[in-house]
Phi, psi and omega in degrees: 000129192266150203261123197247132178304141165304167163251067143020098176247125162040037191124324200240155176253136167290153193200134179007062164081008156248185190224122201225140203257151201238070168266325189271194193278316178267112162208131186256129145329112166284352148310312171234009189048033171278150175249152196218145173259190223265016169275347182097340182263124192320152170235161188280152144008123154317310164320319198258358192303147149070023183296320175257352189229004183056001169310133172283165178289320165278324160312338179256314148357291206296003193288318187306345228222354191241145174291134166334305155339286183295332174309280172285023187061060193245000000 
């Protein structure tokens, strides 16, 4: 399933019928528990998170929790 960008209203993507705001690297619906990155486009399963890259479901979590700053190496 190809992952198609949301369309962005004043920030926020729409998701089952709400409207959910994406500043961060990771954002889950609190509704349906879909996750969306901070561009609005739906992420694959959580199941599937680091499948190629071995990564956990808490290493990629853990991006959110770091300054924009430490991210790009500032």
């Amino acid at each position: 399933m190809a992952r198609e960008p949301k369309v962005m209203v004043g920030g926020k993507v729409e998701c089952c019928g709400h409207l959910l705001e994406c500043p961060g690297f990771t954002n889950t619906c609190p509704h349906c528990g879909t996750d969306y990155n901070w561009g609005g486009q739906r992420l694959a399963p959580r199941c599937q998170w680091g499948e190629e890259t071995s990564e956990s479901v808490s290493d990629i979590l853990s991006i959110d929790a770091q300054s924009t700053d430490d991210l790009l190496g500032g």
